[in-house]
Backbone as XML, in Angstrom:
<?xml version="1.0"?>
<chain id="A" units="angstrom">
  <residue number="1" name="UNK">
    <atom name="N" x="17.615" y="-29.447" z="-28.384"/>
    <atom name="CA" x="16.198" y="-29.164" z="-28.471"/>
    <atom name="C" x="16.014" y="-27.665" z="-28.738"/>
  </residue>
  <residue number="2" name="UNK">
    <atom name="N" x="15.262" y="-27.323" z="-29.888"/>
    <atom name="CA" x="14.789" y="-26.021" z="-29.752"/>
    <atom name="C" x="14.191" y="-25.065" z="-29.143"/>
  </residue>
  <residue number="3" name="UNK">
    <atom name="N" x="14.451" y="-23.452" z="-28.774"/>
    <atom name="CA" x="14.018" y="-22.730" z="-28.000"/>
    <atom name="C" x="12.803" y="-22.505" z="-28.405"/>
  </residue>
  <residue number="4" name="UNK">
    <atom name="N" x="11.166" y="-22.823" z="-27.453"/>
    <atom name="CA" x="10.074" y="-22.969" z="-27.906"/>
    <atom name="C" x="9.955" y="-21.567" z="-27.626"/>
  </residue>
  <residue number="5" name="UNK">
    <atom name="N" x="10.565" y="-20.573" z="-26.942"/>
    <atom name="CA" x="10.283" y="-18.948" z="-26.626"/>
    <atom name="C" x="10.687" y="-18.133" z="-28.054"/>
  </residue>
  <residue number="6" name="UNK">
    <atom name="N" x="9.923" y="-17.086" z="-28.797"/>
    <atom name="CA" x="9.925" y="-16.334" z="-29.096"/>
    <atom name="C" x="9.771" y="-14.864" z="-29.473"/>
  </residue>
  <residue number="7" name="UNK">
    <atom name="N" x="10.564" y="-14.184" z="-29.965"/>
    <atom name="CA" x="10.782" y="-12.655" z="-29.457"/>
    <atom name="C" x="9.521" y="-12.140" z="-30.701"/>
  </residue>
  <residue number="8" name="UNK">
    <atom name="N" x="8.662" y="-11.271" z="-29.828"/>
    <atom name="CA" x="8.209" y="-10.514" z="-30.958"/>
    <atom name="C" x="7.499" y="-9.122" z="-30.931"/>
  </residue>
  <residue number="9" name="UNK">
    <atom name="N" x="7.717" y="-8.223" z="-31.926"/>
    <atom name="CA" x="7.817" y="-7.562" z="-32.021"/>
    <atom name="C" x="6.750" y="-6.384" z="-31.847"/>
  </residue>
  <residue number="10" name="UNK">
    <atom name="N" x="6.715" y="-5.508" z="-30.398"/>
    <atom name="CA" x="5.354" y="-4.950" z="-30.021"/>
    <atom name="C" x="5.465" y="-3.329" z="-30.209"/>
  </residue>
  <residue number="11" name="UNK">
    <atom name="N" x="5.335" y="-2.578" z="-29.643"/>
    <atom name="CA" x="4.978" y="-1.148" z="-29.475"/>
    <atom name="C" x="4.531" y="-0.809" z="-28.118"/>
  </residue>
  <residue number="12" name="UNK">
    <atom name="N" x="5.000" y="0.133" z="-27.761"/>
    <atom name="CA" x="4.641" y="0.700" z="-25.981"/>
    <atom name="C" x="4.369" y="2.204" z="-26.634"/>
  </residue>
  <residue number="13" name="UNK">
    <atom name="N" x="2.823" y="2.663" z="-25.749"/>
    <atom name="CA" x="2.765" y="4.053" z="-25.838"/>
    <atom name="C" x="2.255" y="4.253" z="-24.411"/>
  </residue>
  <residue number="14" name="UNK">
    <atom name="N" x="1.646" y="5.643" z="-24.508"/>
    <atom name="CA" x="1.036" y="6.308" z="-23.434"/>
    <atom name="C" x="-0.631" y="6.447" z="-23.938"/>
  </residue>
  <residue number="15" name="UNK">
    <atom name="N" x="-1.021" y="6.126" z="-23.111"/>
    <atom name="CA" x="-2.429" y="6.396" z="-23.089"/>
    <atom name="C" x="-2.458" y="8.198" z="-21.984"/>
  </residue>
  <residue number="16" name="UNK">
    <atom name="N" x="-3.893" y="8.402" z="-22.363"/>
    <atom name="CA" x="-3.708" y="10.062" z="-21.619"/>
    <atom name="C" x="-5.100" y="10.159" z="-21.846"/>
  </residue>
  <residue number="17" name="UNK">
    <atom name="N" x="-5.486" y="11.371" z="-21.069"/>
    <atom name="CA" x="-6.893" y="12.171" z="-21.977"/>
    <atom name="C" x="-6.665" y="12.421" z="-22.961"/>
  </residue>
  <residue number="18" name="UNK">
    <atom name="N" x="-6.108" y="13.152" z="-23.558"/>
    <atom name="CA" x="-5.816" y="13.000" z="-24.989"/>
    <atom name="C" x="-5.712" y="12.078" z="-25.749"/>
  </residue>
  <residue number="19" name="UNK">
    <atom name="N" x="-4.971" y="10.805" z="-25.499"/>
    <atom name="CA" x="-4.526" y="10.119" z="-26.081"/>
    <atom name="C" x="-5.670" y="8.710" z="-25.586"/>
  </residue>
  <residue number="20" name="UNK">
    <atom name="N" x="-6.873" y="8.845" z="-25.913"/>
    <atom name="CA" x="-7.711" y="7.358" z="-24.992"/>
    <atom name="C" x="-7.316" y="6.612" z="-26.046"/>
  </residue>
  <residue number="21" name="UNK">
    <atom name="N" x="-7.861" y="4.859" z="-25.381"/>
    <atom name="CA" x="-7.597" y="4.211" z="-26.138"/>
    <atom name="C" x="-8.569" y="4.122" z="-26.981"/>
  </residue>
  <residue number="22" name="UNK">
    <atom name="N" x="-9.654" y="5.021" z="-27.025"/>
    <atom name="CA" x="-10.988" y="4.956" z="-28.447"/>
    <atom name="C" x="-10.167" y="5.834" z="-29.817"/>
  </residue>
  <residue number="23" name="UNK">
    <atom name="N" x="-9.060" y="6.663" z="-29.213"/>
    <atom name="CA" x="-8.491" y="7.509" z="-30.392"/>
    <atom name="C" x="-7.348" y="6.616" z="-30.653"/>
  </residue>
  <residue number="24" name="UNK">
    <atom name="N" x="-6.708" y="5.675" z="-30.066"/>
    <atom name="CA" x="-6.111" y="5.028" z="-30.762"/>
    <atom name="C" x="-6.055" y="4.160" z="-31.334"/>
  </residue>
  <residue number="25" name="UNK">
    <atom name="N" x="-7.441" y="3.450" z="-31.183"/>
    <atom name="CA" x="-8.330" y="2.194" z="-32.134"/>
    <atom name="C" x="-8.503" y="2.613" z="-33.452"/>
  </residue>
  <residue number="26" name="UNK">
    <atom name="N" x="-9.435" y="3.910" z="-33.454"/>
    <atom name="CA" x="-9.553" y="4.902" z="-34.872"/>
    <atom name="C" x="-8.285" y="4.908" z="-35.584"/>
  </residue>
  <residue number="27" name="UNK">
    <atom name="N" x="-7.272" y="5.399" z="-34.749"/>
    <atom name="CA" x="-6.067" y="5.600" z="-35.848"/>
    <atom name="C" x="-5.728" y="4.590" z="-36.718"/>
  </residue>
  <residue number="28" name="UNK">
    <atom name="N" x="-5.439" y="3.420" z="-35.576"/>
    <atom name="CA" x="-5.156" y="2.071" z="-36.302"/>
    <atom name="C" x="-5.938" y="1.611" z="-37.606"/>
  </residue>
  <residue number="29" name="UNK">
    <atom name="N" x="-7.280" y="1.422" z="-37.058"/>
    <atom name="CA" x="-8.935" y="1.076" z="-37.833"/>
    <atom name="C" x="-8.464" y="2.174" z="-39.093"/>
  </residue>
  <residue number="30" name="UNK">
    <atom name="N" x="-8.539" y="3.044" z="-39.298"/>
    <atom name="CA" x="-8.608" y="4.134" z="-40.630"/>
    <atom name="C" x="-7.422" y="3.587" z="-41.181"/>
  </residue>
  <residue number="31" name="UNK">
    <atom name="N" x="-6.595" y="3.471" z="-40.773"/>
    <atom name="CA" x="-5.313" y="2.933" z="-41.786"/>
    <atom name="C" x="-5.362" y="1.239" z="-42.114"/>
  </residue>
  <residue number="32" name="UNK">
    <atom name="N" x="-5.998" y="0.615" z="-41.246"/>
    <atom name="CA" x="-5.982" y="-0.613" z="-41.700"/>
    <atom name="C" x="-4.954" y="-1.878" z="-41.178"/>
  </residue>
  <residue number="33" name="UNK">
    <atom name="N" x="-5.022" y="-0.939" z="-39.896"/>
    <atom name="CA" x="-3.391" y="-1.894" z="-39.070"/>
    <atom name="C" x="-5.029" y="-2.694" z="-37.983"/>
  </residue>
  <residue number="34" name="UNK">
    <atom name="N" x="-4.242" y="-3.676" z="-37.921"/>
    <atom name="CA" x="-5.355" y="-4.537" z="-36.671"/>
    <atom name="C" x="-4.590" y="-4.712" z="-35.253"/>
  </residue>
  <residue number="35" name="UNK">
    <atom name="N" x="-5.192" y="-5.040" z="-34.331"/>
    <atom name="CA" x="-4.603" y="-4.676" z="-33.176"/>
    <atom name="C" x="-3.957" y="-6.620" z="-32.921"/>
  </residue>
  <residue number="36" name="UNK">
    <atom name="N" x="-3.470" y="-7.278" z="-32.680"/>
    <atom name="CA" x="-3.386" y="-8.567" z="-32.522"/>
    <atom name="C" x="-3.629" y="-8.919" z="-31.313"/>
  </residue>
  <residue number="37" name="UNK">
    <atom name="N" x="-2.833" y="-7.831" z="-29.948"/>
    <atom name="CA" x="-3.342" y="-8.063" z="-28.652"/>
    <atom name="C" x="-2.648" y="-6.613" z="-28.369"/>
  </residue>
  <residue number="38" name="UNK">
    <atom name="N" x="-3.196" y="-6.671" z="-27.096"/>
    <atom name="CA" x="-2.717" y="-5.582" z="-26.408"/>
    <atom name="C" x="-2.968" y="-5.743" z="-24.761"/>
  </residue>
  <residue number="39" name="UNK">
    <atom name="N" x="-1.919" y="-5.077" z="-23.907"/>
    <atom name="CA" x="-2.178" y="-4.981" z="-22.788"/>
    <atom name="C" x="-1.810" y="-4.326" z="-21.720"/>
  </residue>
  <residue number="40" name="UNK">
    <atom name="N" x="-2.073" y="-3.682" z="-20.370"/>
    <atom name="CA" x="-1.651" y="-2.331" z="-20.091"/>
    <atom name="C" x="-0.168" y="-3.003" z="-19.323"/>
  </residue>
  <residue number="41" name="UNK">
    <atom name="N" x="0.582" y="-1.793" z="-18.476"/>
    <atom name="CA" x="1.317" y="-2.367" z="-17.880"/>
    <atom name="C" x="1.156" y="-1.494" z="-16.418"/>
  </residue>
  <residue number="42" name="UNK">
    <atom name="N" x="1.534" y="-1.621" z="-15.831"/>
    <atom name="CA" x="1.731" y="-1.328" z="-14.195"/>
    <atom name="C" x="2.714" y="0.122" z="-13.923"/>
  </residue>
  <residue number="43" name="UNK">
    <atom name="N" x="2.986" y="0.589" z="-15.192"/>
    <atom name="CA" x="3.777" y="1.836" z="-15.517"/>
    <atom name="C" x="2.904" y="2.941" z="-15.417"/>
  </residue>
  <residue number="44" name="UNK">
    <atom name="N" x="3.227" y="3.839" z="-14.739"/>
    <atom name="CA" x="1.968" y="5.239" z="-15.139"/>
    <atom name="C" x="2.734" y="6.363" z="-14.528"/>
  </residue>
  <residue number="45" name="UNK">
    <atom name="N" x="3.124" y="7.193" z="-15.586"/>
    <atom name="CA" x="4.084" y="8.110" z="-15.375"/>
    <atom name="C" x="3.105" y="9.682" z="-16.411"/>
  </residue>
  <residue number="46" name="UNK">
    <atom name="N" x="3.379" y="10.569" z="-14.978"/>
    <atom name="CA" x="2.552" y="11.950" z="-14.928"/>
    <atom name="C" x="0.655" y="11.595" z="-15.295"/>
  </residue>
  <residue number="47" name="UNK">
    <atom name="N" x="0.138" y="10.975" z="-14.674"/>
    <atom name="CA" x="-1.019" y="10.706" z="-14.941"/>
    <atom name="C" x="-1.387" y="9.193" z="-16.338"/>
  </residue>
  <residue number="48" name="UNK">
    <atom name="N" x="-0.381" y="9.051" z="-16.986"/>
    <atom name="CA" x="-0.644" y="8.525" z="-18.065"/>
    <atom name="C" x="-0.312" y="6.900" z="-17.586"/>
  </residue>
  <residue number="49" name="UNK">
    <atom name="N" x="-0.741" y="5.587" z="-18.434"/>
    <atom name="CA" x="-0.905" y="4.781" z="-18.022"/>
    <atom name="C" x="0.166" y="4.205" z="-19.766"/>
  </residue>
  <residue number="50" name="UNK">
    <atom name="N" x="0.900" y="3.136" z="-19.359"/>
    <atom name="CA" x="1.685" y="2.586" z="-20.424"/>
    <atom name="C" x="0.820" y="1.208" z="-21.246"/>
  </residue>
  <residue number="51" name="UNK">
    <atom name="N" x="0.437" y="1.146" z="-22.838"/>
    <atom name="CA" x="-0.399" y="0.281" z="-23.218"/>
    <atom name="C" x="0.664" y="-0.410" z="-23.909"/>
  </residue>
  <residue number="52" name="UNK">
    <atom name="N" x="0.793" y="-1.989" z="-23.889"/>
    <atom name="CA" x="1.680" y="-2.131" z="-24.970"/>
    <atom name="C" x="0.458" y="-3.217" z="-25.867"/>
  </residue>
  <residue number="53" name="UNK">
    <atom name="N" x="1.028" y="-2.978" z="-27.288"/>
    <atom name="CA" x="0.178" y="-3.310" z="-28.564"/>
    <atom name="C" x="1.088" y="-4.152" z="-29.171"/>
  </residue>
  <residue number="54" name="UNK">
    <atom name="N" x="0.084" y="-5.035" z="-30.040"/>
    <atom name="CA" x="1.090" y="-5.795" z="-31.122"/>
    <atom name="C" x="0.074" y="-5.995" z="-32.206"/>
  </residue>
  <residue number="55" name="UNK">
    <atom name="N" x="0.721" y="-4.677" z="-33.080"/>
    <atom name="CA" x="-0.297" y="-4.555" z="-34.092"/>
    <atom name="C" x="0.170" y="-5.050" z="-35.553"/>
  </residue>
  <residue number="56" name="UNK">
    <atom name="N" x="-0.556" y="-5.442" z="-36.440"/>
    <atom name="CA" x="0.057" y="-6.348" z="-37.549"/>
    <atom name="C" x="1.022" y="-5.345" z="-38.111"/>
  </residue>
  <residue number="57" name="UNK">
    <atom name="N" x="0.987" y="-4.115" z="-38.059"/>
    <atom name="CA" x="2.012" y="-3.903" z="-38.864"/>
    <atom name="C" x="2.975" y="-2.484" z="-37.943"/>
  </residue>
  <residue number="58" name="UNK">
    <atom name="N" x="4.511" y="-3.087" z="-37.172"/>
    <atom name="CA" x="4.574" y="-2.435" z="-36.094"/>
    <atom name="C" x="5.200" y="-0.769" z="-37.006"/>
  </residue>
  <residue number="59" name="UNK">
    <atom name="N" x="5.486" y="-0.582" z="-37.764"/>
    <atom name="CA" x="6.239" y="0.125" z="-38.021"/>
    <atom name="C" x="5.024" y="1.251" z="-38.945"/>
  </residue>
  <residue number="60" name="UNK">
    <atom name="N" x="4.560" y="0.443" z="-39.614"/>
    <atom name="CA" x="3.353" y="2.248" z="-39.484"/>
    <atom name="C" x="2.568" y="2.380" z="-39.104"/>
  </residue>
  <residue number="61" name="UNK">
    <atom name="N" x="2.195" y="1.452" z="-38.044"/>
    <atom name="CA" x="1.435" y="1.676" z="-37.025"/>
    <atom name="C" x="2.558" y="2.543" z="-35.874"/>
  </residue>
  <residue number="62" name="UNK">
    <atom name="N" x="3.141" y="2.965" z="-35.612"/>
    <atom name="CA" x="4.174" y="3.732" z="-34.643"/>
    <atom name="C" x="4.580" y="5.339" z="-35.430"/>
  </residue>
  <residue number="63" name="UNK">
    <atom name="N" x="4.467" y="5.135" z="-37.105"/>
    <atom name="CA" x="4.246" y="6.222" z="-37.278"/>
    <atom name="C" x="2.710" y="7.275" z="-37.983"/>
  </residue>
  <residue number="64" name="UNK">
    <atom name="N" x="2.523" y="6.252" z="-38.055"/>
    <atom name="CA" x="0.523" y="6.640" z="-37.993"/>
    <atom name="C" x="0.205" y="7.293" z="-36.442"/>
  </residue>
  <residue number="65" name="UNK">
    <atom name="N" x="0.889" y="6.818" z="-35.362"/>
    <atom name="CA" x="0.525" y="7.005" z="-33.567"/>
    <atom name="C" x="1.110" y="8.262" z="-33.781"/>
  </residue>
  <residue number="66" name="UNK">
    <atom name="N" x="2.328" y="8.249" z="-33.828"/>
    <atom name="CA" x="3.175" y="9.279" z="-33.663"/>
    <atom name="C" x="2.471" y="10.573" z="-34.343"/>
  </residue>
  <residue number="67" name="UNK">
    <atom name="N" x="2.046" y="10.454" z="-35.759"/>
    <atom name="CA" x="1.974" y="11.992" z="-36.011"/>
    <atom name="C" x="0.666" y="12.715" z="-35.998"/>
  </residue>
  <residue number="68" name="UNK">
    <atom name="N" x="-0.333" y="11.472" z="-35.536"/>
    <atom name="CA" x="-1.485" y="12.151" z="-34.249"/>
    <atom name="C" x="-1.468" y="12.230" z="-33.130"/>
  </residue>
  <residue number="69" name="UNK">
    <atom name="N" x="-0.382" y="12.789" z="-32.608"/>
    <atom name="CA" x="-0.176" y="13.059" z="-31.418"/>
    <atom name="C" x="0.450" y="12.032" z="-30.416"/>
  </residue>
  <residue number="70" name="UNK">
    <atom name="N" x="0.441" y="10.764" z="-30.735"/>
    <atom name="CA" x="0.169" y="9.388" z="-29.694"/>
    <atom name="C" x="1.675" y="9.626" z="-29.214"/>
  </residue>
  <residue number="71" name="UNK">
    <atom name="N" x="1.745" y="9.498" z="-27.741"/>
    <atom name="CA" x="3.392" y="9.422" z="-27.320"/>
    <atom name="C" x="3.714" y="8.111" z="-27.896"/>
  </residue>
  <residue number="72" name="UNK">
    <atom name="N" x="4.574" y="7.368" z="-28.759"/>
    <atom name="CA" x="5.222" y="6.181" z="-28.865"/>
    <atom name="C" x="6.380" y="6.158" z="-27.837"/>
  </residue>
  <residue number="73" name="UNK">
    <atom name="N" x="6.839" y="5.056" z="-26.978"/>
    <atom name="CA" x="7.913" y="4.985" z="-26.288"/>
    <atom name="C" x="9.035" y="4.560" z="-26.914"/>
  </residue>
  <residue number="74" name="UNK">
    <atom name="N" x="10.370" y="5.308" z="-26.806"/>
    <atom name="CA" x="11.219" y="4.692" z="-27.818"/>
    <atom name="C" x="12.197" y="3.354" z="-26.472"/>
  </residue>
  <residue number="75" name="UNK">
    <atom name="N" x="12.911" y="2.943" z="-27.284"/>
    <atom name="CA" x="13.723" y="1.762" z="-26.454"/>
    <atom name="C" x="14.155" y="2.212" z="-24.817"/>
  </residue>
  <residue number="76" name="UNK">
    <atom name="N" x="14.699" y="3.577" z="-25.238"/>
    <atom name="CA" x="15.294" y="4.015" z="-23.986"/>
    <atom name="C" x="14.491" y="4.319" z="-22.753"/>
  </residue>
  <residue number="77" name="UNK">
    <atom name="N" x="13.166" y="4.882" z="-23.563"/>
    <atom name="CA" x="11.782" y="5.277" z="-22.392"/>
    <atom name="C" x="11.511" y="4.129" z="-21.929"/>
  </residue>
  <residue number="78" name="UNK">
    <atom name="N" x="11.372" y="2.913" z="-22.573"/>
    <atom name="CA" x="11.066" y="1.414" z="-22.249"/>
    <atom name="C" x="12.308" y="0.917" z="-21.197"/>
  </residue>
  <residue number="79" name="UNK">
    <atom name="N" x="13.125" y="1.531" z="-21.135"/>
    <atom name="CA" x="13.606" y="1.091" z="-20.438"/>
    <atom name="C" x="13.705" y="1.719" z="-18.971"/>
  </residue>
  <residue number="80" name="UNK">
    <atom name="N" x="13.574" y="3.152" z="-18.956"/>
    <atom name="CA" x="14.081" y="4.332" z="-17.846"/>
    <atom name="C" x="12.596" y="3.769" z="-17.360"/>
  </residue>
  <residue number="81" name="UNK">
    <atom name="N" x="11.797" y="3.670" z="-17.762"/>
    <atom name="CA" x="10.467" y="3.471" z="-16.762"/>
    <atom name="C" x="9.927" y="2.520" z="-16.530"/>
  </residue>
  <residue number="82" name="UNK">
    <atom name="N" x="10.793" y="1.108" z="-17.206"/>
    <atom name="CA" x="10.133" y="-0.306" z="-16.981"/>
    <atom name="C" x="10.978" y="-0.819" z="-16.212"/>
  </residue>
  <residue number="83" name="UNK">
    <atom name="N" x="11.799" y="0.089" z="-14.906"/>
    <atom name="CA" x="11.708" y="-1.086" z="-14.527"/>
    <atom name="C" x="11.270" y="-1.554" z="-13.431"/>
  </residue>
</chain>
């Protein structure tokens, strides 16, 4: 029988004052990436709160985040602080 679970493919950042989630709707929205879901997690490291996204398109949407400022978490941060 087939595995009805599948893996897919999201994005973890930091939310901040800087970084709200109204400036990271804009980023997405201006480029044309849509958000599919999103949801926070129970992580909050130096004031900041961890959002994870699954936006249609993960890969320039992570560098669209990235070079306005947005912390993106890479694998290893996902890991040192999730657990």
């Amino acid at each position: 029988m087939p595995n009805p679970r599948k893996n897919t493919e999201v994005t973890a950042i930091f939310i901040s004052e800087e970084s709200r989630l109204s400036k990271i709707t804009k980023i997405l929205g201006d480029g044309g990436i849509n958000i599919e879901y999103a949801y926070s997690s129970a992580v909050h490291v130096d004031g900041k709160v961890a959002l994870i996204l699954r936006p249609s398109n993960v890969e320039k949407a992570e560098q669209m985040l990235s070079a306005n400022g947005v912390a993106v978490l890479s694998l290893d941060e996902i890991s040192k602080n999730f657990k």
